[in-house]
LONUDREN-661143 format. One record per residue (C-alpha): residue number from 1; residue in three letters; chain; y negated, x, z negated. Coordinates in nm, 2 decimals. Last residue first. Layout:
REM LONUDREN-661143
 pos code unit      Y      X      Z
 NUM  ala    A      Y      X      Z
...
***
This chain:
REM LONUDREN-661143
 pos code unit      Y      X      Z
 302  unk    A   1.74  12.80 -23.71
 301  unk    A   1.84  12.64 -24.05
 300  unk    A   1.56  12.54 -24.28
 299  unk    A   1.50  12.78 -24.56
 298  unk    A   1.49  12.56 -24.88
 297  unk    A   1.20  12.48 -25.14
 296  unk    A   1.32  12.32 -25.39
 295  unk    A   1.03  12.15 -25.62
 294  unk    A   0.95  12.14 -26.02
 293  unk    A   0.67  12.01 -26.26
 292  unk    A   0.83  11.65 -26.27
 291  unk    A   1.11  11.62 -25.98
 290  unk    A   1.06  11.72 -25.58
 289  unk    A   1.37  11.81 -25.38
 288  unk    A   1.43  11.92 -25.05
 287  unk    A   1.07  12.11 -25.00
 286  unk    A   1.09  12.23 -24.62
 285  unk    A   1.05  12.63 -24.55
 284  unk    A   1.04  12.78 -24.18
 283  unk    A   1.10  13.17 -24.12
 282  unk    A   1.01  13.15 -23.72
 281  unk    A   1.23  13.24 -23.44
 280  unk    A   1.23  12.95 -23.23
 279  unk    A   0.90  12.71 -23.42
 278  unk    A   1.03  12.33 -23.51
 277  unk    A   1.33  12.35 -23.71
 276  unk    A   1.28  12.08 -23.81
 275  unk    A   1.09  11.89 -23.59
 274  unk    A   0.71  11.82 -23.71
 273  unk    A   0.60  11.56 -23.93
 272  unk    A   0.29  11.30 -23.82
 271  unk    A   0.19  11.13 -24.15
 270  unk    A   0.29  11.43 -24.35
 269  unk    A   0.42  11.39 -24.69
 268  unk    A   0.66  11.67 -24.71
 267  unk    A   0.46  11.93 -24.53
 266  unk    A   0.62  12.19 -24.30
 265  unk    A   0.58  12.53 -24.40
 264  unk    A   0.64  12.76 -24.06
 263  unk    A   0.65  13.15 -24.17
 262  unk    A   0.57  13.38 -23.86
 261  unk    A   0.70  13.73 -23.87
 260  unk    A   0.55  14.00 -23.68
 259  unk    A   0.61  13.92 -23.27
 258  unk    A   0.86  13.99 -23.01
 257  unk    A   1.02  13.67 -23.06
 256  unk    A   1.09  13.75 -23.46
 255  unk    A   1.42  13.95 -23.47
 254  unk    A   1.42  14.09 -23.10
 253  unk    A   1.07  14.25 -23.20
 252  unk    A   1.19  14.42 -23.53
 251  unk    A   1.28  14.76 -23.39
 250  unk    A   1.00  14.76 -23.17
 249  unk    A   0.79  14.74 -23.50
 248  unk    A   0.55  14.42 -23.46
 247  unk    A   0.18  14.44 -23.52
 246  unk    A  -0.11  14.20 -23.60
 245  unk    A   0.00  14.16 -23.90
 244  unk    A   0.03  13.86 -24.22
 243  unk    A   0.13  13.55 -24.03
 242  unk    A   0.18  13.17 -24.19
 241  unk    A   0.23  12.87 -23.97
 240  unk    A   0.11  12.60 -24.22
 239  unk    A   0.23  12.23 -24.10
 238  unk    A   0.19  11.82 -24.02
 237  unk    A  -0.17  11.85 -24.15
 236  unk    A  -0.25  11.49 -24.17
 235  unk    A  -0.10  11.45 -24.51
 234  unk    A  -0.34  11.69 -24.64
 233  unk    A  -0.57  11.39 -24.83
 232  unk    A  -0.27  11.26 -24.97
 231  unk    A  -0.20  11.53 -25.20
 230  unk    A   0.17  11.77 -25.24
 229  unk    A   0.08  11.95 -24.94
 228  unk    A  -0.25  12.04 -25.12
 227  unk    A  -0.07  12.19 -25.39
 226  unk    A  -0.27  12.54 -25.46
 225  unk    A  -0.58  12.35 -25.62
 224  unk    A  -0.88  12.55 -25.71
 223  unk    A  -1.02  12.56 -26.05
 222  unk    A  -1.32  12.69 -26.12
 221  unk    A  -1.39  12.98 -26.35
 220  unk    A  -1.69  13.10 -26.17
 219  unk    A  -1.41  13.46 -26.01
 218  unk    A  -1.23  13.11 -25.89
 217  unk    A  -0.93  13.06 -26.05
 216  unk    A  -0.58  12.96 -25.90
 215  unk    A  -0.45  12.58 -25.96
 214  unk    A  -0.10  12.40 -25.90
 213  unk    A   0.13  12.69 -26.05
 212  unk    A   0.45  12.52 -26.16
 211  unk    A   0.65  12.83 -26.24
 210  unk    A   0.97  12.98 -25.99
 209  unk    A   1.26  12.97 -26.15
 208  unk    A   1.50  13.24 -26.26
 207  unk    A   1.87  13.15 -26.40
 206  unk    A   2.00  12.91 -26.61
 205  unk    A   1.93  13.12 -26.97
 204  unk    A   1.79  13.43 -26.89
 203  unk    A   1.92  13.72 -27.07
 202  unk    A   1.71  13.87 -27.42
 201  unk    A   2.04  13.90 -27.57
 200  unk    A   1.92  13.75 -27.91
 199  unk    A   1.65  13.60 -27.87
 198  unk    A   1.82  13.42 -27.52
 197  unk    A   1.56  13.34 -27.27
 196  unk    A   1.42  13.11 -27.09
 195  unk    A   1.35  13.16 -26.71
 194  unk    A   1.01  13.24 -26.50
 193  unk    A   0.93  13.36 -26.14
 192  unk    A   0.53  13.37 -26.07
 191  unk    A   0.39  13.04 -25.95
 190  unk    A   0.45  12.76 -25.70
 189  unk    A   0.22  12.47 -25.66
 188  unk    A   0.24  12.37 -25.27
 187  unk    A   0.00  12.45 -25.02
 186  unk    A  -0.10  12.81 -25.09
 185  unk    A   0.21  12.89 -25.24
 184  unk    A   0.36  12.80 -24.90
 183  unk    A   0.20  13.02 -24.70
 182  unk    A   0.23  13.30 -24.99
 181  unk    A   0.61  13.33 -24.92
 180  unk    A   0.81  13.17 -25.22
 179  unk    A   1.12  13.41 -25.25
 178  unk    A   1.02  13.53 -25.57
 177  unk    A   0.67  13.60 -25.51
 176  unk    A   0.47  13.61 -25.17
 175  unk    A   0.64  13.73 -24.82
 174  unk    A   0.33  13.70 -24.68
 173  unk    A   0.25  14.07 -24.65
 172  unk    A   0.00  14.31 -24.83
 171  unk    A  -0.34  14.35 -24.68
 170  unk    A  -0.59  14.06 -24.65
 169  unk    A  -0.72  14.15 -24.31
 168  unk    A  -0.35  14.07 -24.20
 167  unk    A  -0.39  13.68 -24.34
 166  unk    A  -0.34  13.49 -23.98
 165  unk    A  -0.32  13.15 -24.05
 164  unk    A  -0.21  12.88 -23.79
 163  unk    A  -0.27  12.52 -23.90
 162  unk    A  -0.06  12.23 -23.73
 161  unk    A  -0.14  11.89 -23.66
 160  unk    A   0.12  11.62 -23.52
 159  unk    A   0.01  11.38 -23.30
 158  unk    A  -0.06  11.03 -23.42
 157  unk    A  -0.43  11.08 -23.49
 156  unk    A  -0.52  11.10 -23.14
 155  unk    A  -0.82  11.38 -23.15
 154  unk    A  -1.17  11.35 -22.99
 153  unk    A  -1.23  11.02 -23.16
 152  unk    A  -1.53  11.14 -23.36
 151  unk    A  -1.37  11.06 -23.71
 150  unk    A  -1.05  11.23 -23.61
 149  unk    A  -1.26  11.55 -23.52
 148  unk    A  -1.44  11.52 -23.85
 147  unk    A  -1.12  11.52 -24.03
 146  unk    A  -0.99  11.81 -23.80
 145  unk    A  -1.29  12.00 -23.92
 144  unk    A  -1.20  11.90 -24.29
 143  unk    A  -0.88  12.02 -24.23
 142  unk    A  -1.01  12.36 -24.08
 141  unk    A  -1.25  12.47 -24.41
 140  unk    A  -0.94  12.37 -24.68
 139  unk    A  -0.71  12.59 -24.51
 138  unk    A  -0.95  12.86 -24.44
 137  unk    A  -1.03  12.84 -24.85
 136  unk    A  -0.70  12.79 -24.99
 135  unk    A  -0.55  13.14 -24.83
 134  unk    A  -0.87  13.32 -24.91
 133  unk    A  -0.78  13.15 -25.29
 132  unk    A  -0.45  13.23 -25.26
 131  unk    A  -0.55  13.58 -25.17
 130  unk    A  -0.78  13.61 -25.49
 129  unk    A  -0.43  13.49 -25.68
 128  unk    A  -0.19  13.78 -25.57
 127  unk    A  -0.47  14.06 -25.60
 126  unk    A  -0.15  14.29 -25.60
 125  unk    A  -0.24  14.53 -25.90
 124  unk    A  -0.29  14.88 -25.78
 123  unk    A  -0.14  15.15 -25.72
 122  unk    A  -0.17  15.27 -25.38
 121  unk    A  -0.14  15.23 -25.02
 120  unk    A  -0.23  14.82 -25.06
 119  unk    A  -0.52  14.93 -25.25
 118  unk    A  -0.73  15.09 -24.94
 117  unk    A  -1.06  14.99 -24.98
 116  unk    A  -1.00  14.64 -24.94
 115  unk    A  -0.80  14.68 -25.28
 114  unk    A  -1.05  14.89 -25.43
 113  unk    A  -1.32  14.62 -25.34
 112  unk    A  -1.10  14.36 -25.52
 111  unk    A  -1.06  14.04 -25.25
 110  unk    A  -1.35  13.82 -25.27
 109  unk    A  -1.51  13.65 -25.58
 108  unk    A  -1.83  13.68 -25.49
 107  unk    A  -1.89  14.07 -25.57
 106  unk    A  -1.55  14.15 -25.37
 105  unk    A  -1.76  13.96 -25.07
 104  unk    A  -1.43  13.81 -24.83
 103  unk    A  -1.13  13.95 -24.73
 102  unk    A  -1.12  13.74 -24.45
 101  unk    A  -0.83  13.45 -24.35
 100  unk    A  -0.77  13.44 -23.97
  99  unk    A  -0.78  13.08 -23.83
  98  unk    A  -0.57  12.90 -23.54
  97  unk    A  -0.54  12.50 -23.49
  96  unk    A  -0.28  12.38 -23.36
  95  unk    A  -0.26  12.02 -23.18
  94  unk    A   0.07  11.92 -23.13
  93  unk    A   0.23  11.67 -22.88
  92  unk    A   0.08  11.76 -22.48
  91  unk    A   0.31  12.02 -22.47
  90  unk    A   0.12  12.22 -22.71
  89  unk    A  -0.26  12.14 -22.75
  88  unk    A  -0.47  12.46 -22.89
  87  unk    A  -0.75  12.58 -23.08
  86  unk    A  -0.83  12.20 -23.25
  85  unk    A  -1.08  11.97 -23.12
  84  unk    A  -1.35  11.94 -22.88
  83  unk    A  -1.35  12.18 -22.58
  82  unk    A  -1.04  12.11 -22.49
  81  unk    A  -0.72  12.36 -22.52
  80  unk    A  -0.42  12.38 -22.26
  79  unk    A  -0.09  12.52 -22.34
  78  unk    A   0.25  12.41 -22.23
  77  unk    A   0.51  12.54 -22.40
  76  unk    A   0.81  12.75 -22.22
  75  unk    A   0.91  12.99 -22.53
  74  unk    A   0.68  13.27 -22.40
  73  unk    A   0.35  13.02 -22.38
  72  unk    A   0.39  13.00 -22.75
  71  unk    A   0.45  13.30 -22.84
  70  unk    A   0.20  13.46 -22.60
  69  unk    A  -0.07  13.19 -22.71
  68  unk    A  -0.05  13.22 -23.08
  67  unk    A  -0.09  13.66 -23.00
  66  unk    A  -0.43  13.56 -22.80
  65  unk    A  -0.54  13.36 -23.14
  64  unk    A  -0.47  13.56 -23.34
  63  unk    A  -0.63  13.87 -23.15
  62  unk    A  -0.93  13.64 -23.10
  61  unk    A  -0.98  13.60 -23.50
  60  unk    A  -0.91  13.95 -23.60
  59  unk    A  -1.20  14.01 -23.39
  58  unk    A  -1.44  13.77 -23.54
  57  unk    A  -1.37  13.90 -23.85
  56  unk    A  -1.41  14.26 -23.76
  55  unk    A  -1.74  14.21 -23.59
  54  unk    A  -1.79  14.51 -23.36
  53  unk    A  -1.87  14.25 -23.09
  52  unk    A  -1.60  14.32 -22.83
  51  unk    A  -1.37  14.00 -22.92
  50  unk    A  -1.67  13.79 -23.01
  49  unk    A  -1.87  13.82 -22.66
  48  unk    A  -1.51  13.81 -22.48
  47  unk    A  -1.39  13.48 -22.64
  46  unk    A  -1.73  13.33 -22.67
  45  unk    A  -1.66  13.05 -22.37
  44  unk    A  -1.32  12.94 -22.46
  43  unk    A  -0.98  13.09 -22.37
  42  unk    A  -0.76  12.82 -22.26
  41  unk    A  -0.80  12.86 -21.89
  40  unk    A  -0.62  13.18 -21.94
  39  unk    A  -0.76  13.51 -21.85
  38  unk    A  -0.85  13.64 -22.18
  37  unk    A  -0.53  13.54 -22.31
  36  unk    A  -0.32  13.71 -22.09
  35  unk    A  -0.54  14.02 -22.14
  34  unk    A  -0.56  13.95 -22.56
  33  unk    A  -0.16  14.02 -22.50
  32  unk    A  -0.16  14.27 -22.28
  31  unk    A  -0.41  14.47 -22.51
  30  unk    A  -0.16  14.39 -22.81
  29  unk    A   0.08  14.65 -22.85
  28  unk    A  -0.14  14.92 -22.63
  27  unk    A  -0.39  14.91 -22.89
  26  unk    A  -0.05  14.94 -23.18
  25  unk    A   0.10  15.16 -23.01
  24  unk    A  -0.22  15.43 -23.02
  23  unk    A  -0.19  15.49 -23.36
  22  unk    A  -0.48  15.58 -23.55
  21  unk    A  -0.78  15.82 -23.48
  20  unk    A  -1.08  15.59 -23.30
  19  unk    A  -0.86  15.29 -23.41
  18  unk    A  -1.12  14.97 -23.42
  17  unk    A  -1.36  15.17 -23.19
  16  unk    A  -1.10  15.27 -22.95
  15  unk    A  -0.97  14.88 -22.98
  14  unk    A  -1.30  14.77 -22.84
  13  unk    A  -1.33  15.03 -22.59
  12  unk    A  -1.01  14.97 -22.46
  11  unk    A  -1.05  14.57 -22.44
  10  unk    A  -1.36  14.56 -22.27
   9  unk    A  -1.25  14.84 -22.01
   8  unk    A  -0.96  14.66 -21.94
   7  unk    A  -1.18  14.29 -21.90
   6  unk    A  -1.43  14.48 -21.64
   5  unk    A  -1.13  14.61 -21.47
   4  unk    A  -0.99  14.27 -21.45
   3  unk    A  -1.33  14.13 -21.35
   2  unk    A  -1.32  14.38 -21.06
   1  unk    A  -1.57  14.68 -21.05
***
């Protein structure tokens, strides 16, 4: 048996475990996609251990970062990936760095068990502010491993940084509240929609506004901050790329670059910024105006 038909039997048995009974699109939706992947030079040495070890976070992790690779590599980029340092290194100019945010323990402060049993197909509450916090975490947990690589030398601190989060094993999507996709509630303090209103006609008064939300709760009562883009110690991440699936509707392909939707939030302080637009046929976001407990976030122009 060949290596390739060694890596096709890997992948098939794999995704016939994951979806014994569901849809086969979606298996035969990505397997040429972890395949590329798989026999890249990027790939690093626990790829194909992880990928067909039963372990669904570990899993989720590969296919994002197989999927990463295909969009990038599809637009022309260059790809190559060190063992020190971030996932990737684009064109020689941007280091990116890919993580898939878990569900976590529901008894620790994790997503609601009856939400990871199934809530997003019923009605329940959206756990809104436990995803922020899943969101928060990954975010937090991959800066201070760039930190460490910039205190090593393995990274050139003038190159732009970007942090690719995959959130489809939270459920729901990314498009967030209001307009705000979670990515960027994560990283910069915006709330649920509020306005004043008239007594008497009970109308807002100047329209809807997102609230200043720069804190979610941890299940201990702590305080976590959601406005990390808006702090000095996130000013060497340049970016948050932003996914919520693992699957793209052919109908929606042509829209997105074959992909779901990725949402680019580009930081306002960062040292090393990013072009903007940056990502071909991303949903990207840039704050355009910042006054006491209130920002403009905008939709950059493709």
């Amino acid at each position: 048996m060949s290596d390739n038909d060694e890596l096709a039997a890997l992948i098939r048995e794999t995704f016939s475990r994951i979806w014994p009974s569901g849809d086969p699109d979606i298996a035969n939706y990505l397997t040429p996609m972890v395949a590329r992947f798989a026999q890249s030079d990027c790939r690093d040495r626990h790829f194909l251990d992880e990928f067909g070890s039963g372990d669904l976070g570990k899993l989720a992790s590969r296919i994002w970062e197989s999927m990463l690779y295909g969009r990038f590599q599809d637009l022309g980029w260059n790809m190559a990936s060190e063992d020190m340092g971030p996932d990737f290194m684009v064109d020689d100019r941007i280091y990116i760095e890919a993580v898939a945010a878990q569900p976590g323990d529901a008894a620790k402060g994790g997503l609601p068990q009856e939400w990871q049993d199934g809530g997003a197909n019923a009605a329940v509450m959206v756990p809104t502010d436990q995803m922020l916090l899943r969101w928060t975490s990954v975010i937090k947990a991959k800066l201070d491993g760039y930190l460490k690589c910039l205190e090593q030398e393995a990274v050139d601190p003038k190159l732009p940084f970007v942090i690719a989060v995959n959130a489809c094993r939270l459920g729901g999507d990314t498009h967030g509240i209001g307009g705000a996709p979670l990515a960027a509630m994560a990283v910069l303090p915006f709330g649920s929609p509020q306005a004043h209103v008239d007594v008497q006609t009970g109308q807002p008064l100047g329209g809807w506004q997102l609230s200043w939300q720069d804190t979610v709760l941890k299940a201990t009562g702590e305080e976590i901050p959601t406005d990390s883009f808006l702090q000095e110690d996130y000013r060497c991440v340049s970016a948050i790329v932003g996914c919520s699936g693992f699957y793209a509707f052919p109908d929606d392909r042509d829209k997105f670059c074959g992909q779901p939707p990725y949402y680019v939030i580009h930081n306002p302080l960062a040292a090393n910024p990013l072009p903007q637009p940056w990502l071909p046929g991303a949903i990207e976001y840039v704050v355009t105006a910042q006054e006491a407990n209130h920002l403009q976030l905008e939709r950059v122009p493709s």
